[in-house]
N, C-alpha and C positions, 0 to 999 in steps of 0.2 A: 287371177280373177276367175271366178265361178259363177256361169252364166246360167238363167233358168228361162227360159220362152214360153209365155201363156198365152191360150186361146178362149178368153175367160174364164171358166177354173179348170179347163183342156191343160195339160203340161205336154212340151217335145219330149219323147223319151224315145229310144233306141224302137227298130220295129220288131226286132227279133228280143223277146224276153228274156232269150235264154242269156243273152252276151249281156247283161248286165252283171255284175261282178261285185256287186251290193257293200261298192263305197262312193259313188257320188253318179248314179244312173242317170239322172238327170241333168247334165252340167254337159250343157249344149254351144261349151264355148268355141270350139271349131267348127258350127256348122252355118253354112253360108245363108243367111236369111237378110230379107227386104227391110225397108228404114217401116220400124213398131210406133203404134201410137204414141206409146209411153215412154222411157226409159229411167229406171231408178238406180240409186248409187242403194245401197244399205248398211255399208260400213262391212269389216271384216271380211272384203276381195267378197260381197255378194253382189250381183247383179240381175235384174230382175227385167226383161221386156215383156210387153203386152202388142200382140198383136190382134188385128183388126179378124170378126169372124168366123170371112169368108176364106182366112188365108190357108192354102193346100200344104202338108207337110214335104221336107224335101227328103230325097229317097234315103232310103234305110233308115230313115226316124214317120215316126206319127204321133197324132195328138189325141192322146186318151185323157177322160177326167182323172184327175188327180187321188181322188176317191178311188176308184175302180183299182188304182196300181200299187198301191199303198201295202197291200196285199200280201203281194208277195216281192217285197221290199223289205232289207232286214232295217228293223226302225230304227238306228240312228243316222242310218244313210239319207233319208228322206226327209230329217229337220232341219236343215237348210235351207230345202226347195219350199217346207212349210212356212219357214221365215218369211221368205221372199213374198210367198202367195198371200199372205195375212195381213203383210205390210201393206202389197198393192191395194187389198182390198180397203184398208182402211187409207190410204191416201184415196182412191173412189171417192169413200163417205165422208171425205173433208177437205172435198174443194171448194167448200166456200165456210166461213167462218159460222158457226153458230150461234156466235153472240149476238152479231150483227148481220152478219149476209153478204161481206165484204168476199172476193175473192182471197184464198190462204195466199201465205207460202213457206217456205221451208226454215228452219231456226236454225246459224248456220253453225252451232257451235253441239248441235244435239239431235238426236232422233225426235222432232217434235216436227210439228205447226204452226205458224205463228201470222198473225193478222196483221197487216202494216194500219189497217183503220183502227183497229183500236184495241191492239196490244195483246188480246186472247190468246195463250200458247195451248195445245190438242197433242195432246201424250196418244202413242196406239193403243188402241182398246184391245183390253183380253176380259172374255167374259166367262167366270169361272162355274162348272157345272158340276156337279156328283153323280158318280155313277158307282149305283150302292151294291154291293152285293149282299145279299140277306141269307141265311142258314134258319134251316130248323130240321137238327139231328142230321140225317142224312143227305137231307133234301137242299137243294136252293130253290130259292124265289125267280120266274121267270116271267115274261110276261109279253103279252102284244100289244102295239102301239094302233093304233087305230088310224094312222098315218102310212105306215109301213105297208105294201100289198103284196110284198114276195113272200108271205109266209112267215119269215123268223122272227124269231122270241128273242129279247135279250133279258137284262136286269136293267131294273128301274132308274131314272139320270133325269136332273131339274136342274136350271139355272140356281146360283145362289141368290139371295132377295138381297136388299143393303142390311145394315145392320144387324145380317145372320150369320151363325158359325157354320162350319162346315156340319156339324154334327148337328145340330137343329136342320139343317137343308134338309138332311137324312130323315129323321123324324117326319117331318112336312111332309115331303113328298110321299112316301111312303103311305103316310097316313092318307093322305087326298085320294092318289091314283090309284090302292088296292085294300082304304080302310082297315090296316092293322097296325097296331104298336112294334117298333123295334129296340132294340138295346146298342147301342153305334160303338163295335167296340177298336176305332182306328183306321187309319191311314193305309195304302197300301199301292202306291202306284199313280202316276201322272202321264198323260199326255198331251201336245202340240193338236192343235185339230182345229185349221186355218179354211172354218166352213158355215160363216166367214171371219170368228175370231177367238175360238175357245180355247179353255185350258182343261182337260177334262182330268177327274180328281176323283180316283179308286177309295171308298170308303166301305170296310166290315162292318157290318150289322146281323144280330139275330133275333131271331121273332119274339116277341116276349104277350102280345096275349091279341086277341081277336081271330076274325075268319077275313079269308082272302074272299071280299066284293069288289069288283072292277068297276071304276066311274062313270064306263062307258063312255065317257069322252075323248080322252085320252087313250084311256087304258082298255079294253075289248074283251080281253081274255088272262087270266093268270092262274097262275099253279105254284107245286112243289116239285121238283124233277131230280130225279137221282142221274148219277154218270152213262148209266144204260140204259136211260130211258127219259131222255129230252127230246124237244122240236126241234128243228133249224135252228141255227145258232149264226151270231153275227159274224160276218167275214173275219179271216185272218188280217194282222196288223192293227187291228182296231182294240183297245185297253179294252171295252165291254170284253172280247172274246180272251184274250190272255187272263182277265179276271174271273172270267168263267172255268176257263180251262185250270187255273191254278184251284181254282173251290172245289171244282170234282176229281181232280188230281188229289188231294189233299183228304176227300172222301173216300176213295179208292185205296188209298195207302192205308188211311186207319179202318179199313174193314178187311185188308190182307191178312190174313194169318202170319205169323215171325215163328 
């Protein structure tokens, strides 16, 4: 069994960084802790507690946001504990039926929800988003979120609408938050990202005609950035940054000399 302990999206993880050993750092199943608000089963030996707050961690572990540690985690170590935290959060947002208003509860033959008032079964939500990376010649597309106040730039990312493809998302957004046309050419990379329930979805695009205007709502600031000479750039562990890092890698190599 592999246990995960939350402080709302706080997770227990080891206090010293370094003794993680980046295959299940967070799997807090021998460590001695109080009876949790919560307690969930999730199938495949996961288990998930939520604790209350105010609760102190006990020594040699502490409770960091889950975000912050992700970091410097090699990422498939850390989709489990993503599992767990996604799940909790969407049993949160479905204690009580939305049909009706009836109290849920659990469907016992499946990962659902189910209404004893009047039958409604509640699948977890994954809400799927793109995060585009755009070229033009040398350059990527970078940009500031007008949300964001530490400074960095990543690439552009919007929920999908219903009845859009992935590649139309790209277009949209693109076109809304920095008024230019793109050309979407593919797929390239997915991540888990239980904040509180996405699926975030790497999409190539390059510029194909307009000037970069930012909406200023959204969007604040944007550019074209070569490899040695960008802003702050998204943390490590995060798909925006490995998708970054692979565009200017990739720009770097074809302007090497052979």
């Amino acid at each position: 069994m592999m246990r995960f302990a939350f402080r709302g999206s706080e997770i227990l993880v080891p206090a010293d960084s370094k003794a993680r050993d980046g295959s299940t750092p967070f799997d807090s199943a021998d460590v001695q802790l109080p009876e949790p608000l919560d307690t969930q089963h999730f199938g495949d030996g996961l288990l998930a507690h939520l604790f209350q707050p105010e609760l102190d961690s006990p020594e040699g572990w502490a409770w960091m946001p889950f975000r912050s540690v992700i970091g410097s985690i090699v990422q498939p170590s850390w989709h489990p504990a993503a599992r767990a935290l996604a799940l909790l959060n969407w049993r949160a947002a479905t204690r009580y039926c939305g049909r009706c208003g009836a109290p849920n509860g659990d469907k016992p033959d499946e990962l659902a929800r189910w209404c004893p008032a009047c039958g409604a079964i509640t699948y977890p939500r994954i809400s799927p988003a793109v995060l585009a990376v755009v070229r033009r010649d040398d350059t990527i597309l970078l940009a500031r979120n007008a949300m964001n106040k530490t400074g960095m730039w990543s690439i552009l990312a919007g929920f999908v609408e219903p009845g859009e493809t992935l590649e139309a998302c790209v277009r949209r957004e693109v076109l809304e938050e920095v008024s230019i046309e793109v050309e979407v050419r593919g797929y390239s990379g997915s991540q888990p990202w239980p904040f509180p329930d996405q699926l975030m979805i790497g999409m190539q695009a390059i510029w194909h005609a307009g000037e970069l205007i930012p909406d200023g709502v959204e969007i604040v600031e944007a550019g074209w950035f070569s490899p040695d000479d960008h802003p702050p750039l998204p943390m490590h562990g995060s798909l925006s940054r490995a998708l970054i890092d692979a565009a200017f890698e990739e720009i770097s190599r074809a302007g090497t000399p052979h």
